[in-house]
C-alpha positions as a Python dict, from the first residue, in 0.01 Angstrom:
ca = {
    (1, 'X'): (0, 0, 0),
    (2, 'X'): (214, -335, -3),
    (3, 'X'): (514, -479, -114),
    (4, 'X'): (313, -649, -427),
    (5, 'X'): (188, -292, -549),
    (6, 'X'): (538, -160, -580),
    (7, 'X'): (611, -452, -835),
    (8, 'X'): (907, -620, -716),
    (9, 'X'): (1022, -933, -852),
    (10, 'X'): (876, -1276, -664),
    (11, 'X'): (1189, -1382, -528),
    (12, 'X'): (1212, -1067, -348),
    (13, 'X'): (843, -1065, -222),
    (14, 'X'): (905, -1407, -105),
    (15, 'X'): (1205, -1360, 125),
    (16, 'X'): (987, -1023, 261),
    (17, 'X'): (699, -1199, 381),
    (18, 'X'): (927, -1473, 505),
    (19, 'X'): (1019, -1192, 734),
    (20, 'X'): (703, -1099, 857),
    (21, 'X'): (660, -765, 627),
    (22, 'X'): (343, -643, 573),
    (23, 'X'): (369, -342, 480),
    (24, 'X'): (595, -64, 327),
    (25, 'X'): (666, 221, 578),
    (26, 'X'): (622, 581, 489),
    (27, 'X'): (995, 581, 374),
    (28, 'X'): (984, 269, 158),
    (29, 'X'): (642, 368, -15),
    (30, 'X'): (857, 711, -119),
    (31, 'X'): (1170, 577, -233),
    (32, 'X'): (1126, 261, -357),
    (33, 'X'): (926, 392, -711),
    (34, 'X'): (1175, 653, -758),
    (35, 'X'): (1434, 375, -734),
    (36, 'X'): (1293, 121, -916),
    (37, 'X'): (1229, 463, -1222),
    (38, 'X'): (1633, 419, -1199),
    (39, 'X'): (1691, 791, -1060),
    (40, 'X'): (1894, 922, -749),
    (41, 'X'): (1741, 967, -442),
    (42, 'X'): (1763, 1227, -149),
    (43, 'X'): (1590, 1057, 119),
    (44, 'X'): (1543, 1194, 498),
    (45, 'X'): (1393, 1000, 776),
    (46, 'X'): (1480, 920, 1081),
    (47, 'X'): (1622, 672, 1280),
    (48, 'X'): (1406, 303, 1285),
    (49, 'X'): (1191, 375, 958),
    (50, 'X'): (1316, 99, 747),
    (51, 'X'): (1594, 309, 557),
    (52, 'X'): (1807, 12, 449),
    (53, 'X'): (1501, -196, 279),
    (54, 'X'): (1429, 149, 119),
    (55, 'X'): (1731, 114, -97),
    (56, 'X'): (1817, -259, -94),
    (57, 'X'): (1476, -379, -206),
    (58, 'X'): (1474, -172, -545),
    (59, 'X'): (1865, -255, -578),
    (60, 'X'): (1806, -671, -599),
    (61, 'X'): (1546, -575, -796),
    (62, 'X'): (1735, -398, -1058),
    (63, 'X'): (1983, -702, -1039),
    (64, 'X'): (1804, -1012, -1127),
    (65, 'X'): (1665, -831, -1430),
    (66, 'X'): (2048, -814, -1602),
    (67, 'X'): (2297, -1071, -1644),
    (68, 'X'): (2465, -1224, -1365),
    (69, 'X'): (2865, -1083, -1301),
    (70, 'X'): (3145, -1155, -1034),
    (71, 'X'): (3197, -805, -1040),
    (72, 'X'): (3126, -507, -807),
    (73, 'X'): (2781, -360, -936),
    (74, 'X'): (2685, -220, -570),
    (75, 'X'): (2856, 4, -354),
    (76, 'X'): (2730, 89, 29),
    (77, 'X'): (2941, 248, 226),
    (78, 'X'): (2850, 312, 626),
    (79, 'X'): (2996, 506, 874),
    (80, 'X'): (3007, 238, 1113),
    (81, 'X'): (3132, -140, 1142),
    (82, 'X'): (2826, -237, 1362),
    (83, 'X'): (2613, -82, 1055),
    (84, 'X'): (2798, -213, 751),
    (85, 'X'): (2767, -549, 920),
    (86, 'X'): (2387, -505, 930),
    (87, 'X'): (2343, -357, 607),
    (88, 'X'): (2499, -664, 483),
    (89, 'X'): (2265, -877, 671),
    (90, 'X'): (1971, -748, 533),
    (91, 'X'): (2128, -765, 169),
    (92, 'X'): (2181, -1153, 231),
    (93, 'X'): (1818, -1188, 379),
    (94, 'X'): (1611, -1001, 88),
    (95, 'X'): (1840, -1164, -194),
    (96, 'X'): (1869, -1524, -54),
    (97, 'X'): (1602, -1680, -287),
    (98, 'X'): (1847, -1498, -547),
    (99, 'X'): (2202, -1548, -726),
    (100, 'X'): (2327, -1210, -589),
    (101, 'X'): (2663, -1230, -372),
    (102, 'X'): (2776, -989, -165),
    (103, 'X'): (3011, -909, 99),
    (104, 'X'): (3111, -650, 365),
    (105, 'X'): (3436, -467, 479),
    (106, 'X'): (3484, -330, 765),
    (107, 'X'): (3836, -250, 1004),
    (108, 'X'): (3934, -372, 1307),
    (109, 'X'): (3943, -718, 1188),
    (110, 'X'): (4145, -962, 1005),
    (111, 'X'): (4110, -833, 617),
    (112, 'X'): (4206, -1209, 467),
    (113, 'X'): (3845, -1352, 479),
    (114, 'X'): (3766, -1006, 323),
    (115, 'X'): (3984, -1051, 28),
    (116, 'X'): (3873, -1422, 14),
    (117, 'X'): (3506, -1351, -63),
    (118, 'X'): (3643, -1055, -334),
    (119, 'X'): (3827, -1250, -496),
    (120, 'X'): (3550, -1530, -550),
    (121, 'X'): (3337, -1229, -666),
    (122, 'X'): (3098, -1043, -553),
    (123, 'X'): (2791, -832, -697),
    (124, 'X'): (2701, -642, -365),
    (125, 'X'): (2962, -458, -157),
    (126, 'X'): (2923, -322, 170),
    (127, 'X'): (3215, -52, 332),
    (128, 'X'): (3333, 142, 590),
    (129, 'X'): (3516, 400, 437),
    (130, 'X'): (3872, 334, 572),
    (131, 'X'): (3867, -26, 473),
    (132, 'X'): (3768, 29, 116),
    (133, 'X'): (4077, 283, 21),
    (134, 'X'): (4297, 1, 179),
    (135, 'X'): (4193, -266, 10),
    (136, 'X'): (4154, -19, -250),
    (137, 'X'): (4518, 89, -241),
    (138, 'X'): (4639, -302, -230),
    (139, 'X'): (4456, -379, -525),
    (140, 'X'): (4165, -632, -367),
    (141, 'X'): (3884, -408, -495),
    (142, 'X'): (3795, -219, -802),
    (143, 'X'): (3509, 21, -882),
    (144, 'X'): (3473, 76, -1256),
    (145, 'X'): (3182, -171, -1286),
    (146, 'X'): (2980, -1, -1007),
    (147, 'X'): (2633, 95, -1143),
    (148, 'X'): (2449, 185, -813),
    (149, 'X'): (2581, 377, -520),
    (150, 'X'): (2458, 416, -154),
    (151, 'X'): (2532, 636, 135),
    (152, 'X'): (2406, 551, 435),
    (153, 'X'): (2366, 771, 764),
    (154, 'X'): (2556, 1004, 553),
    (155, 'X'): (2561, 1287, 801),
    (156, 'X'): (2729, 1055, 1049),
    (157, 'X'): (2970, 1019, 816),
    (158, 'X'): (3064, 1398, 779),
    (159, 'X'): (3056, 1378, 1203),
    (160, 'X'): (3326, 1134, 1193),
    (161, 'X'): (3528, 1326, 927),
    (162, 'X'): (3509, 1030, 665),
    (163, 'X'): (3437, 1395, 373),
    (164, 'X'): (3771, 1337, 254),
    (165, 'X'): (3773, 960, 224),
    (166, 'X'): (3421, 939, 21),
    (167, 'X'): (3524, 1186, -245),
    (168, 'X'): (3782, 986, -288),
    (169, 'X'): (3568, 689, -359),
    (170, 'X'): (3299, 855, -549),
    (171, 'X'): (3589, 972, -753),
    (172, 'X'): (3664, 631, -898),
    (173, 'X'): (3308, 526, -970),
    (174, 'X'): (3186, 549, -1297),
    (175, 'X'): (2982, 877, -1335),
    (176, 'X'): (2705, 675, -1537),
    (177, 'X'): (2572, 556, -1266),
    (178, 'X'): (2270, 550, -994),
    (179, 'X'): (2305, 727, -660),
    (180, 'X'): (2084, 671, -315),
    (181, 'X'): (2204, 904, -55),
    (182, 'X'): (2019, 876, 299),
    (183, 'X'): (2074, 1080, 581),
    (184, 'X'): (1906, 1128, 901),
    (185, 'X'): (1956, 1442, 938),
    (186, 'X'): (2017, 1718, 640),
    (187, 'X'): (2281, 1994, 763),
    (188, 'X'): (2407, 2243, 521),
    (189, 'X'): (2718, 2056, 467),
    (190, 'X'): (2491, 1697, 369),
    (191, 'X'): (2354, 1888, 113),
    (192, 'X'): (2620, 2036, -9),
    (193, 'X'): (2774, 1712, -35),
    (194, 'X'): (2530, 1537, -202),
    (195, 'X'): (2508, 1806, -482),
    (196, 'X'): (2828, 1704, -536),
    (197, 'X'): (2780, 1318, -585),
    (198, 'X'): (2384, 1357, -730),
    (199, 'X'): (2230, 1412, -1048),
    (200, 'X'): (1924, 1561, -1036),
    (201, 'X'): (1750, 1356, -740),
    (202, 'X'): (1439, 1368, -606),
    (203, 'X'): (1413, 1432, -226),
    (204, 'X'): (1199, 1192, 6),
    (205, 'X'): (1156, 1261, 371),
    (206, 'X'): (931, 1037, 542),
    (207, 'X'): (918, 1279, 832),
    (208, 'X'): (1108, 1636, 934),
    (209, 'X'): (1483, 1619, 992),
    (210, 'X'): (1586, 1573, 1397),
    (211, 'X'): (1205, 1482, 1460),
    (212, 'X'): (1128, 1237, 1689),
    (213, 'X'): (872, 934, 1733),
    (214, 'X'): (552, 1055, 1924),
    (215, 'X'): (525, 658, 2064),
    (216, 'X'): (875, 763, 2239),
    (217, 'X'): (793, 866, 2619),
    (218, 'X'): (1061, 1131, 2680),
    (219, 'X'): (1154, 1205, 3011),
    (220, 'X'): (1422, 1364, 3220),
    (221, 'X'): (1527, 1369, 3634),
    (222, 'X'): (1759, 1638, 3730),
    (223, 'X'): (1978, 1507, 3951),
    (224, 'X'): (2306, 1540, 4079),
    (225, 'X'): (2556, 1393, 3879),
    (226, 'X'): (2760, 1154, 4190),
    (227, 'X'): (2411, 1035, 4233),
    (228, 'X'): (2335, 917, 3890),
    (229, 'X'): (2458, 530, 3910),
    (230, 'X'): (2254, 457, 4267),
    (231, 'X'): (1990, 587, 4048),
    (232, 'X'): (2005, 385, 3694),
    (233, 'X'): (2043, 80, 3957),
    (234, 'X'): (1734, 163, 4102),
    (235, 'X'): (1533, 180, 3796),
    (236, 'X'): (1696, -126, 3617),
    (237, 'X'): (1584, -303, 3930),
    (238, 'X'): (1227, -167, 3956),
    (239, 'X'): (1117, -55, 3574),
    (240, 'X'): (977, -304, 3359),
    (241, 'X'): (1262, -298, 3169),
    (242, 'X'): (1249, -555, 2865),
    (243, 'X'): (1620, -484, 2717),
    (244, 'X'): (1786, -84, 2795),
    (245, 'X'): (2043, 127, 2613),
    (246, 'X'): (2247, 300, 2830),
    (247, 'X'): (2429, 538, 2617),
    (248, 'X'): (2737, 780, 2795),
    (249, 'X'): (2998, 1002, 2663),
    (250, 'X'): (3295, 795, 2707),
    (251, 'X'): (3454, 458, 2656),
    (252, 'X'): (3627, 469, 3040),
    (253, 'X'): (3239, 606, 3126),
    (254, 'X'): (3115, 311, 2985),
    (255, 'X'): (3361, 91, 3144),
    (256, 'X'): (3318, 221, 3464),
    (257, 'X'): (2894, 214, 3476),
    (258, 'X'): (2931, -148, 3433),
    (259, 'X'): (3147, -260, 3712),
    (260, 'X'): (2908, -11, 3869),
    (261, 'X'): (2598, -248, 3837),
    (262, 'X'): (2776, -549, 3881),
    (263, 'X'): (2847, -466, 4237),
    (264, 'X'): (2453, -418, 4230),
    (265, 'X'): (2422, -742, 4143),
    (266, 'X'): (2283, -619, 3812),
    (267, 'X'): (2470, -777, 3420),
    (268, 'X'): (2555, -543, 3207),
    (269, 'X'): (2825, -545, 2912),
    (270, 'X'): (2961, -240, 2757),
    (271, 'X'): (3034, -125, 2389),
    (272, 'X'): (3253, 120, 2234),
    (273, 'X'): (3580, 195, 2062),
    (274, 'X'): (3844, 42, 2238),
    (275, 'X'): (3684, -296, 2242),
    (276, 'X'): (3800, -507, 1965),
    (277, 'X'): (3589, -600, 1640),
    (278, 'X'): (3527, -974, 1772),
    (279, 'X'): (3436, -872, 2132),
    (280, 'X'): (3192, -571, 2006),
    (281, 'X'): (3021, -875, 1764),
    (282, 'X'): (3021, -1084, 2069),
    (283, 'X'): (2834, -809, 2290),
    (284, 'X'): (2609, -737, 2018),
    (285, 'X'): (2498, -1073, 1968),
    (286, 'X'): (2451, -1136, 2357),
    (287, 'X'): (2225, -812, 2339),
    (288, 'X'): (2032, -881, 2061),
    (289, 'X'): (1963, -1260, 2188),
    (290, 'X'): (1867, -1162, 2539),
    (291, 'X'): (2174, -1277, 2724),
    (292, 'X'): (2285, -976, 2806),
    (293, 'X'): (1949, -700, 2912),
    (294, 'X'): (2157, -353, 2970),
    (295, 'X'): (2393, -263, 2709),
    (296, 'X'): (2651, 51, 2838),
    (297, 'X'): (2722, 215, 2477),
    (298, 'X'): (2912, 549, 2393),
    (299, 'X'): (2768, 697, 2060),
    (300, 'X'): (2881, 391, 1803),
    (301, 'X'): (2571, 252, 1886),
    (302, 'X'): (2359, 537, 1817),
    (303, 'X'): (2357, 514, 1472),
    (304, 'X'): (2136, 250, 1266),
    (305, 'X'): (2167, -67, 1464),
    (306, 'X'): (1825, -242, 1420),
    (307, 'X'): (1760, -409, 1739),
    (308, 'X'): (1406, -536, 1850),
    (309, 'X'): (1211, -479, 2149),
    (310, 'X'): (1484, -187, 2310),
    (311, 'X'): (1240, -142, 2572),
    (312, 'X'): (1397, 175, 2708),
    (313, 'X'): (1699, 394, 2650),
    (314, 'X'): (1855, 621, 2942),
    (315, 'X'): (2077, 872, 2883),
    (316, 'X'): (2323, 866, 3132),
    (317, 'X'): (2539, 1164, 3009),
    (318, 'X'): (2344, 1430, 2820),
    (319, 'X'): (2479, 1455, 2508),
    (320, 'X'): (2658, 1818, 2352),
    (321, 'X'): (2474, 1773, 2064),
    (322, 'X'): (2089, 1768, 2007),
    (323, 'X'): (2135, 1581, 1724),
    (324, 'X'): (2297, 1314, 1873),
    (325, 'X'): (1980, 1274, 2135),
    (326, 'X'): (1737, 1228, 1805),
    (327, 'X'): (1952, 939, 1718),
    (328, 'X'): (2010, 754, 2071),
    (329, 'X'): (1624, 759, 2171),
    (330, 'X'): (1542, 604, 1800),
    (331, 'X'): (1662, 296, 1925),
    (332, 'X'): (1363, 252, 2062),
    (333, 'X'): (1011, 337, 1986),
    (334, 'X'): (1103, 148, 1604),
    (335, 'X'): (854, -5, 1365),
    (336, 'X'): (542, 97, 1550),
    (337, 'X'): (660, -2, 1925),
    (338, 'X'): (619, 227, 2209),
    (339, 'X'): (945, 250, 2388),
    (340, 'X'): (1077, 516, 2723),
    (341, 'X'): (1335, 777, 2729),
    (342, 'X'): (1510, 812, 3033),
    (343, 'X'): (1773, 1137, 3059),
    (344, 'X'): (1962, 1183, 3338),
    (345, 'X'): (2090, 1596, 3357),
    (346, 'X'): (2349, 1729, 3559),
    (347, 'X'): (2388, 2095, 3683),
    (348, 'X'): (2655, 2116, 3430),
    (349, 'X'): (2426, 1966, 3160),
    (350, 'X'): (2165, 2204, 3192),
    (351, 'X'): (2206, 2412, 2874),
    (352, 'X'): (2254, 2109, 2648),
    (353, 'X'): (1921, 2007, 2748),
    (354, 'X'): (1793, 2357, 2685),
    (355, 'X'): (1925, 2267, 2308),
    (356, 'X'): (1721, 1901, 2290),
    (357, 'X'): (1400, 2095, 2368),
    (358, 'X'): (1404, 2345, 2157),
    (359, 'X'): (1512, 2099, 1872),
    (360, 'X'): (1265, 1847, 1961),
    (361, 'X'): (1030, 2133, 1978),
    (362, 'X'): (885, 2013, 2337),
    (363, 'X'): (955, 2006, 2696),
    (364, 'X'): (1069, 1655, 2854),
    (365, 'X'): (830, 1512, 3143),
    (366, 'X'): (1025, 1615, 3463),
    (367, 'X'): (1078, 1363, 3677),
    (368, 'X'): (1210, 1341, 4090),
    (369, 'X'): (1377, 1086, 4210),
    (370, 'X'): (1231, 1101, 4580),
    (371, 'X'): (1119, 698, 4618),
    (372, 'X'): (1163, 596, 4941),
    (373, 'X'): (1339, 278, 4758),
    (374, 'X'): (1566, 531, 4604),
    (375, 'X'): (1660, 757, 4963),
    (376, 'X'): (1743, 440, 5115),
    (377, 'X'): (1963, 282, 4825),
    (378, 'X'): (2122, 646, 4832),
    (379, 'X'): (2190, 744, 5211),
    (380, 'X'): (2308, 364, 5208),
    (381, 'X'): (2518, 286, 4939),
    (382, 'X'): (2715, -4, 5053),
    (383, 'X'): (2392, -205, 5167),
    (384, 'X'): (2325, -465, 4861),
    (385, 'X'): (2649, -432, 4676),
    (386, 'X'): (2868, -707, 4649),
    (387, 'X'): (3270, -752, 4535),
    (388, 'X'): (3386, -837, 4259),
    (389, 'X'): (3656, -1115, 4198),
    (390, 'X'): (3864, -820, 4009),
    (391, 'X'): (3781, -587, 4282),
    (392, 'X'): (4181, -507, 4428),
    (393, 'X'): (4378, -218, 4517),
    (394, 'X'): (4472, -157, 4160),
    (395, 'X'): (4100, -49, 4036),
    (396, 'X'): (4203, 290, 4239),
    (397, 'X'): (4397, 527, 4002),
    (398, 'X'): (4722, 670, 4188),
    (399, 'X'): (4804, 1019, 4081),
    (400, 'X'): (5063, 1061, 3816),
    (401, 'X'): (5450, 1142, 3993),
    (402, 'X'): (5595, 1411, 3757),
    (403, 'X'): (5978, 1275, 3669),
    (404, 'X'): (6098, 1579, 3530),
    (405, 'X'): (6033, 1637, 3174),
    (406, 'X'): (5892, 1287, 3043),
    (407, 'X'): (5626, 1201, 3297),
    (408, 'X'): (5671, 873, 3429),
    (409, 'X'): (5453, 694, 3626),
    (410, 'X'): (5556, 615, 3995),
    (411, 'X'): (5594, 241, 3985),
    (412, 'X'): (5489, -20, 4306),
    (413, 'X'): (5778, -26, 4530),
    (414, 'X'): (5775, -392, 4483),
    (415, 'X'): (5817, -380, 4097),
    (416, 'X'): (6123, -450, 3933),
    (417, 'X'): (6342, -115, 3865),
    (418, 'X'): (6525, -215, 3606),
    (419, 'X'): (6287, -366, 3399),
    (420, 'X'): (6227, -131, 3164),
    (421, 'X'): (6460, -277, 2875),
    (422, 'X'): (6817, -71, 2821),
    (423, 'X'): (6730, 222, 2990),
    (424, 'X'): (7001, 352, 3212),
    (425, 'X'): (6948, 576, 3538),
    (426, 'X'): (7280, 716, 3469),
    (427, 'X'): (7562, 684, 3788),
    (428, 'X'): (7254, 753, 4047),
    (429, 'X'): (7316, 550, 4408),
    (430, 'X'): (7083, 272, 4481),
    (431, 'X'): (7179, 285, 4808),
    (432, 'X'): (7028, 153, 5142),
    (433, 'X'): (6766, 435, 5110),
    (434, 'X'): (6653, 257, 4796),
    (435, 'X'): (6569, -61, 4983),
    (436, 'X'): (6412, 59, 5314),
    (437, 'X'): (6121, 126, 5197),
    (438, 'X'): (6040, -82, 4938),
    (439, 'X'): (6127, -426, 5197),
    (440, 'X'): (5866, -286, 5473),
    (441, 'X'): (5589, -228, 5167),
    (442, 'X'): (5506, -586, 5071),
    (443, 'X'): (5436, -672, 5438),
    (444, 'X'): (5074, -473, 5382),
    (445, 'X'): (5037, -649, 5042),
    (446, 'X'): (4757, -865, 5142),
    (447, 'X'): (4636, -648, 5395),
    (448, 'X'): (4305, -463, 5412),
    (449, 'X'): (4144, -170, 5567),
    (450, 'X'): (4447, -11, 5753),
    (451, 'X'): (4723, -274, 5628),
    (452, 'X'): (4601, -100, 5311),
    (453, 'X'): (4607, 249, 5384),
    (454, 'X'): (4975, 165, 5493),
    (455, 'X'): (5061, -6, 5196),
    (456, 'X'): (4964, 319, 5000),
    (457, 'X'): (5135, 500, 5224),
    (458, 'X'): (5445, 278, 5142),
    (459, 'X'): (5435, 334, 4825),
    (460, 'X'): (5431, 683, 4814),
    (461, 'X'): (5679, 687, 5045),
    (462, 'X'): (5902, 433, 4824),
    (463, 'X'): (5809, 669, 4534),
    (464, 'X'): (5898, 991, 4699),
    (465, 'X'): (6254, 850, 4761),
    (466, 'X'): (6339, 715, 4414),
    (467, 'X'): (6210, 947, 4243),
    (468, 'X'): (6376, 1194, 4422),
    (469, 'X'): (6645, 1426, 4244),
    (470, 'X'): (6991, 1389, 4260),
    (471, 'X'): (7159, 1668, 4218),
    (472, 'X'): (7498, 1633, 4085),
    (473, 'X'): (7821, 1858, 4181),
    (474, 'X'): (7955, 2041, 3908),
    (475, 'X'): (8343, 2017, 3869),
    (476, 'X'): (8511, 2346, 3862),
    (477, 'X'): (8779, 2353, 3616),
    (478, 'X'): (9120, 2494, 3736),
    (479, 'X'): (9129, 2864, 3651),
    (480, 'X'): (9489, 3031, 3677),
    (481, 'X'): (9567, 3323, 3828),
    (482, 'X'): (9521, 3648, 3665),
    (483, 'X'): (9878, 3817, 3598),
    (484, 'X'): (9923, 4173, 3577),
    (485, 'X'): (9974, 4134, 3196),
    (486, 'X'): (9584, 3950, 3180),
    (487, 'X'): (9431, 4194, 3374),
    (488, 'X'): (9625, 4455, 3113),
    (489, 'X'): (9504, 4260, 2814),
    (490, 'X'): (9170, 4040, 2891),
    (491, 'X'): (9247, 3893, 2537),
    (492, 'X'): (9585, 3753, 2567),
    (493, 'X'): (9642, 3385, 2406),
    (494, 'X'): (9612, 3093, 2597),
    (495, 'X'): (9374, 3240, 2917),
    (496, 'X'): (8997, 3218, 2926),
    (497, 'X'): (8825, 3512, 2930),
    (498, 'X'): (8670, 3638, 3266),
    (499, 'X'): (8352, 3813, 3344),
    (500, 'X'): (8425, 4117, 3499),
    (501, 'X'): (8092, 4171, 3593),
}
C-alpha cells in the first residue's frame, strides 16, 4: 500500500514524499481509513511505528476539506514537553503546503509566546496537560469549537497521574466530536479510560501490547553494580557506537554518569527533570544533530521522542517496571533499523529482570565482561582519567550535622555565621573557642592530598564546636520556707504548692 491509495489530499502527499515516505507502516495502513471514515480510534502499537502520522495525516486531511477558522478545531494533548514539542513538529511539516496553524503548550517555559500565537489563532493545538488547565483557567484557550481529539502515549499519561487533569479537559469538549486515543501499552485502567472518552471505536494494534522489535539485539552483563561506569566507558570507547541512550533511574544518577565519562575523556550531556525547558531543547538538539553522541536520560526520554539512527541504548539502571524497558529499547531499532540493547543488572536488580523476560517473552543474550581491555581499565581506574576544571573539594558530599530539631547543614568554617538573614542564635558565646578553629582551617584551603585531609578535618572540627549545645542554667526561683501552718494546710493563700513526693 501507499500514501496515494489511502486518498489523501495532494498537499498532504506532497509534503510526505518531501520527507522521504514511501510507505504507510502497519499502524498507518490501520488507522488512517478508519480516520479518514470520521470514527474514533483505539490504536496500540508500540514505540517507533509512526503513531503520530497515524493520526495527524487523516486530521489535515479532514481540515482543508471545511472552511478555514482561527479557532481551536484540534486538540493533542501529550504527556511530555519533549513529545508535545514533536508532535507539533510533525503537524507543521505534513500541513506546510496548507493554511492550517497550529501551536503547542507546554510548562516550564515562558507562557507569553504561548498566548501570542492563541491569540492570533490557531486551528491545531498541541498540550501537556498542566499547561492547558492554566491557560485554561486564565482565559487564553477555549474548547467548544474542538471537533477532533487526540491522546497520545495515553498510558504514560495515567503513569504520571495526569487521570484527573484529562477528564477535566475532555469535560469541556464538545461531545459531538471525533476521538483518536493511542497508547503503547493497554492496561486495565487505559481501557477503562478510554470507554470513558470513546464512542464506539474501532481498535487497531499494529503489533501485541509490551512487544518488542525482533531487529532489536537485546542483551544483558551481570555485573556488579560499583563496576558499571568503568564498564559503559569501555564500550562507548570500543562499540561501534553511532549515537547511545543511556537511560538511569535518577536525575542526580544522570548527573553523576556524566562527569563520570568526562573524566574518561568521553562527551556526554544529560537530560531529565531538573534541567530547565531551554537547556533540555538545547541537549536535544545537540543529540539529534550529532554534537553531542551519548545522551544520559532518566525516563522523560523514554517516551515518543523520534530520533534517527539511536545506534544503541544501554540500560544503566534496570528499570522496576517491564513496561518501562519496552519503551527505552524502542528508541532504537525504529522504522526498519537494526539497533543494540545493552542492560546492565545488579545483584539487587535481579528479579526486575526476571519481570522483562517473562514480559518480553524471551531470555536476554548473557553477556561477561572479561576483556582484557576491560580487567585493565578496572584493576586500574585512575590510568586514563583526567580532571575536570569543576573537579574541587566541594563535588564530595559531607554528611548532614543534625542541629537539633531542624536539620541544618554544618557550614565551612570559613563561611560567614551570620549570614543567614535575621536569624538570631539567641545569647550563645562566640567566644575564643569560636575562632580557633575556624583561623587554622583556611591555611589547608588550597592544599591537596594531606593539606586536604586536614582541611576536612578542620572543618569538622570547626563544626563540632559551633554546633555544639549550650546548655543553659535554669534559675531557681526563691521558695520560702515552709511554716508549721503550710505544712498543716498545703493549700494556704499566697504559697506554692509543694510536691511531697
Amino acid at each position: 500500500m501507499t500514501f496515494e491509495e489511502l486518498k489523501l489530499a495532494p498537499p498532504i502527499l506532497q509534503a510526505v514524499a518531501a520527507l522521504g515516505y514511501t510507505q504507510p507502516t502497519p499502524i498507518q495502513q490501520k488507522a488512517i481509513p478508519h480516520a479518514l471514515a470520521g470514527r474514533d480510534v483505539l490504536g496500540c502499537a508500540q514505540t517507533g511505528t509512526g503513531k503520530t502520522a497515524a493520526f495527524a495525516l487523516p486530521i489535515l486531511h479532514s481540515l482543508l476539506a471545511k472552511p478555514a477558522s482561527k479557532k481551536i478545531r484540534v486538540l493533542v494533548l501529550s504527556p511530555t514537553r519533549e513529545l508535545a514539542a514533536q508532535i507539533f513538529e510533525s503537524f507543521r511539516d505534513y500541513g506546510k503546503h496548507t493554511e492550517i496553524r497550529s501551536a503547542v503548550i507546554f510548562g516550564g517555559v515562558n507562557q507569553n509566546p504561548q498566548t501570542d500565537a492563541l491569540r492570533k489563532g490557531v486551528d491545531i493545538l498541541v498540550a501537556t496537560p498542566g499547561r492547558l488547565l492554566d491557560l485554561m483557567e486564565q482565559g487564553h484557550v477555549r474548547l467548544e469549537n474542538v471537533e477532533y481529539l487526540v491522546l497520545d502515549e495515553a498510558d504514560r499519561m495515567l503513569d504520571m497521574g495526569f487521570i484527573l487533569d484529562i477528564r477535566r479537559i475532555v469535560a469541556k469538549v464538545p461531545k459531538a466530536r471525533q476521538t483518536l486515543f493511542f497508547s503503547a501499552t493497554m492496561p486495565g485502567e487505559i481501557r477503562r479510560l478510554a470507554d470513558t472518552i470513546l464512542t464506539n471505536p474501532v481498535t487497531v494494534e499494529a503489533t501485541p501490547p509490551a512487544t518488542t522489535v525482533d531487529a532489536i539485539k537485546q542483551q544483558v552483563y551481570q555485573i556488579a553494580t560499583h563496576q558499571k561506569p568503568v564498564l559503559l566507558a569501555h564500550l562507548l570507547s570500543t562499540l561501534p557506537v553511532s549515537r547511545a541512550l543511556i537511560f538511569v533511574k535518577t536525575k542526580h544518577g544522570a548527573d553523576r554518569v556524566v562527569k563520570q565519562l568526562r573524566r574518561w575523556g568521553i562527551a556526554a550531556e544529560a537530560i531529565h527533570g531538573d534541567k530547565t525547558q531551554g537547556a533540555r531543547t538545547r541537549v536535544l538538539e545537540n543529540f539529534k544533530s550529532s554534537r553531542t553522541r551519548f545522551l544520559v536520560a532518566t525516563d522523560i526520554a523514554a517516551r515518543g521522542l523520534d530520533i534517527d539512527d539511536v545506534s544503541h541504548v544501554f540500560n544503566y539502571d534496570i528499570p522496576h517496571e517491564p513496561d518501562t524497558y519496552v519503551h527505552r529499547i524502542g528508541r532504537t531499532g525504529r522504522a526498519g533499523a537494526t539497533g543494540e540493547a545493552i542492560s546492565f543488572c545488579g545483584a539487587e536488580e535481579f528479579g526486575s529482570l526476571a519481570d522483562i523476560e517473562r514480559l518480553v517473552k524471551k531470555k536476554l543474550i548473557q553477556l561477561r565482561a572479561d576483556s582484557p581491555e576491560f580487567r585493565e581499565r578496572l584493576n586500574n581506574p585512575a590510568a586514563g582519567r583526567a580532571a575536570l576544571p569543576d573537579d574541587d573539594a566541594h563535588d564530595h558530599v559531607e554528611a548532614h550535622r543534625s542541629r537539633g530539631a531542624r536539620g541544618q547543614r554544618a557550614r565551612r568554617p570559613h563561611e560567614n555565621r551570620h549570614s543567614h538573614g535575621n536569624r538570631s542564635h539567641g545569647p550563645r558565646d562566640h567566644g575564643p573557642r569560636d575562632h580557633g578553629p575556624r583561623d587554622r582551617a583556611p591555611q589547608h584551603a588550597q592544599g591537596s592530598g594531606e593539606g586536604g585531609a586536614d582541611r576536612d578535618s578542620a572543618y569538622e572540627q570547626a563544626s563540632a564546636e559551633y554546633f555544639k549545645p549550650v546548655r543553659k542554667e535554669k534559675k531557681r526561683e526563691h521558695m520560702p520556707p515552709i511554716t508549721h501552718a503550710h505544712a498543716l494546710n498545703p493549700k494556704a493563700p499566697g504559697h506554692p504548692r509543694r510536691s511531697q513526693g
